[in-house]
C-alpha positions, 0 to 999 in steps of 0.5 A: 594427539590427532588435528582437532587438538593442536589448534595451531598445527594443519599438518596432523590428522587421525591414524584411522583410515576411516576417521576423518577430524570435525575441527576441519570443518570450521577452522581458519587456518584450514580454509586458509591452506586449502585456498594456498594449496588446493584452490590457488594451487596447482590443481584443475577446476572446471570453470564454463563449457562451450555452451555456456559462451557460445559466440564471439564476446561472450563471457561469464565470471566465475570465482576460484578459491578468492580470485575473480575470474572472467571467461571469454570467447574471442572474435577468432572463437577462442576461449580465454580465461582471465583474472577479472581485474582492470591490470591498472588498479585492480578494480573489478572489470566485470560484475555481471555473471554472464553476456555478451560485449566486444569490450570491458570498460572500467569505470574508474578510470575508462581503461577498456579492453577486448574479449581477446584481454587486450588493452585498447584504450586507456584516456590522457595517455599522453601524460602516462610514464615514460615507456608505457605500452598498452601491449604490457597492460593486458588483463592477466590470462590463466591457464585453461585447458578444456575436456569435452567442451569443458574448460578447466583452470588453474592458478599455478603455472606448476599444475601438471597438464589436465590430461595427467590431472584427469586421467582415467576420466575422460570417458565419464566425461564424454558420457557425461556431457552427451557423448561428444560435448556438443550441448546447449545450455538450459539454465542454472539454478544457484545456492548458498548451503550455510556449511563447509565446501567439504560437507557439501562435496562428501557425499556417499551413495549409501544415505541416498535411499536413507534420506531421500524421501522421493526414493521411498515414496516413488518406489525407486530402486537401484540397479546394479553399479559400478565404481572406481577412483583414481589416484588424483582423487577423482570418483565415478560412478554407471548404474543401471537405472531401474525405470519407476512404475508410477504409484500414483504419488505425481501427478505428471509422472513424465517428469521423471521419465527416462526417454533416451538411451536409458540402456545407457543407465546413469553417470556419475563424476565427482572430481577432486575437489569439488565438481559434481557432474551427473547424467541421471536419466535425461539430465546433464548436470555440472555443479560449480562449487565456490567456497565463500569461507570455512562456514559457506558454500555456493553452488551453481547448478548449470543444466544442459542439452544436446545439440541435436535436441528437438523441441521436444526433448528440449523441453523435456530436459528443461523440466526434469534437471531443475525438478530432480537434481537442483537444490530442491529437486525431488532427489536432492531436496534434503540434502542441503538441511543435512549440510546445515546440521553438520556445520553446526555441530562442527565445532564439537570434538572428535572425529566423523567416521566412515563405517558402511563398507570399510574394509582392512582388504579393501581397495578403496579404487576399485572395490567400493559399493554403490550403496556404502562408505568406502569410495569417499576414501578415495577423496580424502586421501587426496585432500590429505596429499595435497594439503600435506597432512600426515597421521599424528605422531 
């Protein structure tokens, strides 16, 4: 008996490696084990890059699985991240996304603290408990390591060090981000898709000139690529991009054009669990994902540039990354009615299968196809390792 009928058990999944349960799409008790074990768990997630808090006391929040955090950079320059709850009652600290300010008061009883989640002031203290002591009452910090200006958190003391976590991708990043990390932020656009995390973050290569329109009537075509996985359940992805000629069907075409570096061909990170990171022409791309449950998913688009970027090409950036890549750019338009339409056929039984490229021989790591199936083994198989499922009996 596979996953999708023993209602109560997590723990089982189909013996078929390209087969894949619906009932995960829906459940509550597996959303409720991805929170414990992947999300609150000893695994990193990109949470803000350097130039989305420039300055000293600067912050933006942001959630990880259901908790509340706060990113902020102190008067010493240094990024901190913290759980974004006043350490008295447990009131939110922050409700805003993103700005600057050298304190964070809580309105419920005036207990404020500094962008470095110190203590400084806390009113009628004279009345406090024996032994109390400002220095004990700090907001509660959590792990974050950075990669290229990219800062990762985790909930779990356990996680092992993200160099480990993000082996064999270090050099996608730096392509990723400009070449060194030193970028400026455009702007985001955010995203409510109405389907589970994992519908929106299972995404292959091969339904792309499927599905896209854009591809079709703006004659593009793929280069060639190359793909690979790691064992942690990261993917990437370089392509040669193959500059469209123009038939006509915009008005202004420069919107798509690609002005820089376009030897460099396009980068492609998808890491576990559920970061999309994407240099396609001149876009720099990081996708937030937030689960708000087993039914719905939030996605923050954050666009960047270089820091060396003239008017010009700043500009440039600013009105290629929303109008290609965002939640209704030209290449990602009819991505988020797909989701829906997954999710609303969830609860049906059986199994999704991946058909395209699946091979007994193989090797999912290495010998994937930019236009077939066989790469999003290498998610799956994280996902099943970390949440511990194992093929039926």
């Amino acid at each position: 008996m596979d996953m999708q009928t023993r209602e109560g058990n997590v723990g089982y999944w189909p013996e078929a490696p390209n087969a894949i349960p619906r009932d995960i799409f829906h459940r509550e008790d597996v959303y409720a084990q991805e929170l414990d074990y992947i999300f609150h768990g000893p695994v990193w997630h990109p949470v803000v890059h350097d130039a989305e808090i420039p300055n000293p006391h600067d912050y933006k929040t942001i959630t990880l699985g259901e908790r509340p955090l706060l990113l902020t950079r102190g008067e010493d320059g240094t990024v901190r991240c913290f759980i974004n709850a006043c350490t008295h009652r447990g009131v939110m600290l922050v409700p805003g996304f993103r700005g600057g300010a050298q304190h964070h008061e809580c309105p419920y009883h005036r207990w404020t603290f500094d962008s470095s989640g110190k203590l400084r002031i806390c009113p009628g203290e004279d009345d406090f408990i024996a032994g109390f002591a400002k220095e004990d009452f700090g907001l509660s910090e959590v792990r974050l390591e950075s990669c290229w200006g990219l800062y990762f958190a985790t909930l779990d003391d356990d996680a092992p060090p993200l160099t480990t976590f993000l082996e064999g991708m270090d050099e996608i990043i730096r392509r990723i981000l400009g070449g060194d990390g030193r970028l400026q932020l455009l702007g985001y656009q955010k995203v409510v898709f109405e389907c589970n995390w994992k519908a929106y973050f299972d995404q292959d290569g091969w339904h792309a000139p499927m599905l896209h329109a854009a591809f079709r009537m703006l004659n593009w075509t793929g280069g060639k690529g190359e793909l690979l996985g790691t064992r942690h359940g990261h993917r990437n992805a370089h392509y040669e991009i193959v500059p469209n000629q123009g038939n006509g069907m915009l008005k202004d075409p420069s919107v798509i054009a690609y002005k820089h570096h376009p030897e460099d061909g396009g980068q492609l990170a998808i890491l576990f669990p559920a970061t999309n990171m994407n240099k396609q022409m001149d876009t720099m791309t990081v996708r937030y994902v937030i689960p708000l449950g087993p039914g719905r998913t939030e996605v923050h688009y954050a666009y960047f540039a270089h820091a060396d970027d003239d008017p010009e090409t700043f500009r440039h950036r600013v009105r290629q990354s929303s109008n290609m890549l965002g939640p209704s750019g030209f290449i990602t338009l009819e991505d988020g009615a797909v989701f829906n339409r997954i999710q609303k056929s969830a609860r049906t039984l059986g199994n999704n299968f991946m058909i395209k490229g699946m091979r007994l021989d193989a090797d999912p790591y290495l010998d994937s196809q930019q236009n077939d199936e066989l790469q999003s083994v290498v998610f799956w198989n994280a996902y099943r390792n970390v949440m511990q499922l194992r093929p039926a009996d």
